[in-house]
N, C-alpha and C positions, 0 to 999 in steps of 0.2 A: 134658349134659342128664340130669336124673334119671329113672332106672327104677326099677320095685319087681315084683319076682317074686311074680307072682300064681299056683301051680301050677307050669302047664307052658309058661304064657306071661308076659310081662313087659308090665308099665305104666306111661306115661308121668305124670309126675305132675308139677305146680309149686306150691310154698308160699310164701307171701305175707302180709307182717304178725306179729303176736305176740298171744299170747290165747286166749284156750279155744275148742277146734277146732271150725273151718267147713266139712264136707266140701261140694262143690258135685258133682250127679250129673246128667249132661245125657241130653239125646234122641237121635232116632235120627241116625245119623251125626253130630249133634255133638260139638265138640272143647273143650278150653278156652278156644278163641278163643268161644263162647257166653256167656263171663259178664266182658267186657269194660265192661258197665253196673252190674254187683256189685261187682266188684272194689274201684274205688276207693273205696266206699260202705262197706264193711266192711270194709278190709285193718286200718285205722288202730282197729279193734275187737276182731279177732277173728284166730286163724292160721287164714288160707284155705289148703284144700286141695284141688286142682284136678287133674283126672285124664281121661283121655282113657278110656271104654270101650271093651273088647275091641272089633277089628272096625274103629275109627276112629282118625281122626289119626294120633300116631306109636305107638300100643300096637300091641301083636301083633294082628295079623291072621289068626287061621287058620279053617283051613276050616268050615265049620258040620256039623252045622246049632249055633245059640245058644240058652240057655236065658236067661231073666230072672234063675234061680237060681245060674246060673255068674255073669254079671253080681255078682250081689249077693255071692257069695262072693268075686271078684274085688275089690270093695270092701271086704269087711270085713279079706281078705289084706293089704291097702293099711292101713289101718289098723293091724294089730297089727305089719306093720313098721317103721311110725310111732308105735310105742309110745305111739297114743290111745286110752285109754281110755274116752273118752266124748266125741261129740262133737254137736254140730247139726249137719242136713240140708240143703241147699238144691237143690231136686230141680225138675225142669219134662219134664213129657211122658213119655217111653219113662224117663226118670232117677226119675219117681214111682213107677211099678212097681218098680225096683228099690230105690227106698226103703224099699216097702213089705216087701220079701220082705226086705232086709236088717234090721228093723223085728224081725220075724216069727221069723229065726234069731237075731237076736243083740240085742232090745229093748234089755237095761240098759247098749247100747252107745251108743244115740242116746239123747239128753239132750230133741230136740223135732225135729220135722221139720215143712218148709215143702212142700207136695203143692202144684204146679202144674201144671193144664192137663192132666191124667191118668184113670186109671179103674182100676178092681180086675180087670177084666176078666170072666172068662167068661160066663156065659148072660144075667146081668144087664147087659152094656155096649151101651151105646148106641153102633152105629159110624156111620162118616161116612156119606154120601151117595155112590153111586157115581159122581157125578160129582167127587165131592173124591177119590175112590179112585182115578180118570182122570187124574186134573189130577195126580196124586202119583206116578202108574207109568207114565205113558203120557211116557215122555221121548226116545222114537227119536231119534236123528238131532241131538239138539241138544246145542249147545255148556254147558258151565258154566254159563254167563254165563246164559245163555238157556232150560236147566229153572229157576235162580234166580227170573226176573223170571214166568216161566210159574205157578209155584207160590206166586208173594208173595200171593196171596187166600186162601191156604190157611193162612196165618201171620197176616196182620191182617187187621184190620178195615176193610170199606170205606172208614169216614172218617178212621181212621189213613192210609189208603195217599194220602187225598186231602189229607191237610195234613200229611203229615211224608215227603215224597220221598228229601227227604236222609241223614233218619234210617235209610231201608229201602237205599240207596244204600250208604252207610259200613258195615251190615249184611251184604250182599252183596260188598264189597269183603274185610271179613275172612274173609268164607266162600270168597272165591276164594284167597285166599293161603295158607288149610289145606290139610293134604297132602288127595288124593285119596284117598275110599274105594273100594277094589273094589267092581266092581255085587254079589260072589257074596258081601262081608259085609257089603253094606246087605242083602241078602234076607236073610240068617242074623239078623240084628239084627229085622228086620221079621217074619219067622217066630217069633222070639223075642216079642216082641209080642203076636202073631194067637193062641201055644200061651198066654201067659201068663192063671192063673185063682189070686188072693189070697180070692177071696168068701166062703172056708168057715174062711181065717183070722184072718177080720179082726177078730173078735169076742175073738182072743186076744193081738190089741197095743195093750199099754198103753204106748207111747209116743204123747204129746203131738203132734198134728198141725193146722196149718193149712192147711185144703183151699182154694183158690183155686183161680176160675173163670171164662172171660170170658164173658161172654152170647152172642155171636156166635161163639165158637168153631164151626171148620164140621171141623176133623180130631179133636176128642173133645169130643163137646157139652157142655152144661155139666146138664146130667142126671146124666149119669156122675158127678159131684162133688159134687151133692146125696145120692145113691146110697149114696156111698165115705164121704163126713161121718156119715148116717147110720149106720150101719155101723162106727164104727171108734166104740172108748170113750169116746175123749177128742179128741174133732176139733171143730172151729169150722169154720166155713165162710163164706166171702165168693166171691159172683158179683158180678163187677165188670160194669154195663151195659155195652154196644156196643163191647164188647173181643173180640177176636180169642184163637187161640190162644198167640202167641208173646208172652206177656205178659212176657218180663223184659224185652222191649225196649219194644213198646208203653207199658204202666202201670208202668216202670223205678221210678219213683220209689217210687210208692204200691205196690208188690212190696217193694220192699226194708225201707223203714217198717215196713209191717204183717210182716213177718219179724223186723225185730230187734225190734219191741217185742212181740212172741209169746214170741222168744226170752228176754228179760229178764224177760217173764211168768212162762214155763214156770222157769226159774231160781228166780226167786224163790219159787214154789208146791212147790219142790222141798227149800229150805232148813231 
């Protein structure tokens, strides 16, 4: 399995296909098992590269607390050991922050980046409902299996969860087969989160962004994305109706679409 020395800790990474590079940057506690519905969608286009962040899967684990900014350097470390020079982004959630901050230290390294289901954070974010804050922390006593199905409202949308059972099933099945995260670096991830604030930078990244957003999102509304598009130089924005937060699975298809032809966009506006 491949690693790539990030500092003082090491990263799990997998490359996939051939073509000008795809970094993919996931949420909290996800792993590369998250972009199972990208994959095959872009391998045959682009070199995916896929990375487990600090804290989860089979990357280093160590103690906290986490910064957004470690993250992001953790990624651009990955990067220069992968001798790319320039790549697109494919970010969703806690992995849009760090897109952003990686955006911010090292812009003429990202070529365009796709912002899913995310926020800039400080004074300006809209946070969830405390009962979405409940339903995400409040996990005593229960199995895997069973904070999974406890917390599927918090990832789709009502009418996702009522006509695609199987879909959120085979979802949760790959989430059970990833290693386990320690509870002390989901907090450090999640603390990493709650400290993170881009709002007084964002005025200074001029990389190419498509902000997507679900309307129903209830773990980062979709304010926050109206917000962040504002705000950033060069950002489009799409809010997808009656969609949920976990849109690469949900609107799989129409994510993926509106990313590569952003990307082929931005390419082209670049030539």
């Amino acid at each position: 399995m491949p690693f790539s020395k990030a500092g003082e800790i090491e990263l799990y990474y997998e490359i996939h296909g051939r073509g000008f590079p795809l970094l993919f940057i996931s949420g909290l506690g996800a792993t590369t098992w998250t972009w199972g519905g990208q994959l095959p969608f872009f391998k045959n286009h682009y070199r995916c590269i896929l990375f487990d962040n600090r804290g989860a899967g089979l990357s280093a684990k160590p103690l906290g607390p986490y910064s957004i900014a470690e993250m992001a350097e953790d990624a651009l470390r990955l990067l220069d050991a992968l001798a790319i020079e320039k790549a697109f982004v494919f970010s969703i959630s806690m992995g849009g922050m760090i897109a952003l901050e990686l955006a911010r230290i090292a812009s003429k390294r990202l070529a365009a980046m796709l912002l899913a289901s995310t926020h800039a954070g400080g004074k300006t974010r809209i946070p969830p409902s405390p009962e979405a804050i409940s339903m995400l922390l409040d996990t005593t006593g229960l199995s895997r299996e069973q904070i999974l199905w406890k917390q599927t409202p918090l990832f789709y949308s009502e009418r996702f969860r009522a006509q695609n059972a199987k879909a959120i099933r085979d979802q949760h099945r790959l989430q059970l087969l990833a290693p386990i995260q320690p509870g002390y670096a989901f907090e450090a991830q999640l603390g990493a989160i709650a400290a993170f604030d881009a709002t007084d930078a964002l005025d200074g990244i001029t990389t190419p962004a498509l902000v997507v957003a679900g309307a129903e999102d209830v773990l980062i509304p979709a304010p926050n994305a109206t917000w962040l598009a504002g705000h950033l130089p060069k950002a489009e924005l799409i809010e997808i109706p009656g969609a949920g937060h976990a849109l690469h699975v949900e609107c799989r298809d129409f994510l993926n679409r509106s990313a590569r032809d952003f990307y082929r966009k931005s390419a082209l506006g670049a030539a």
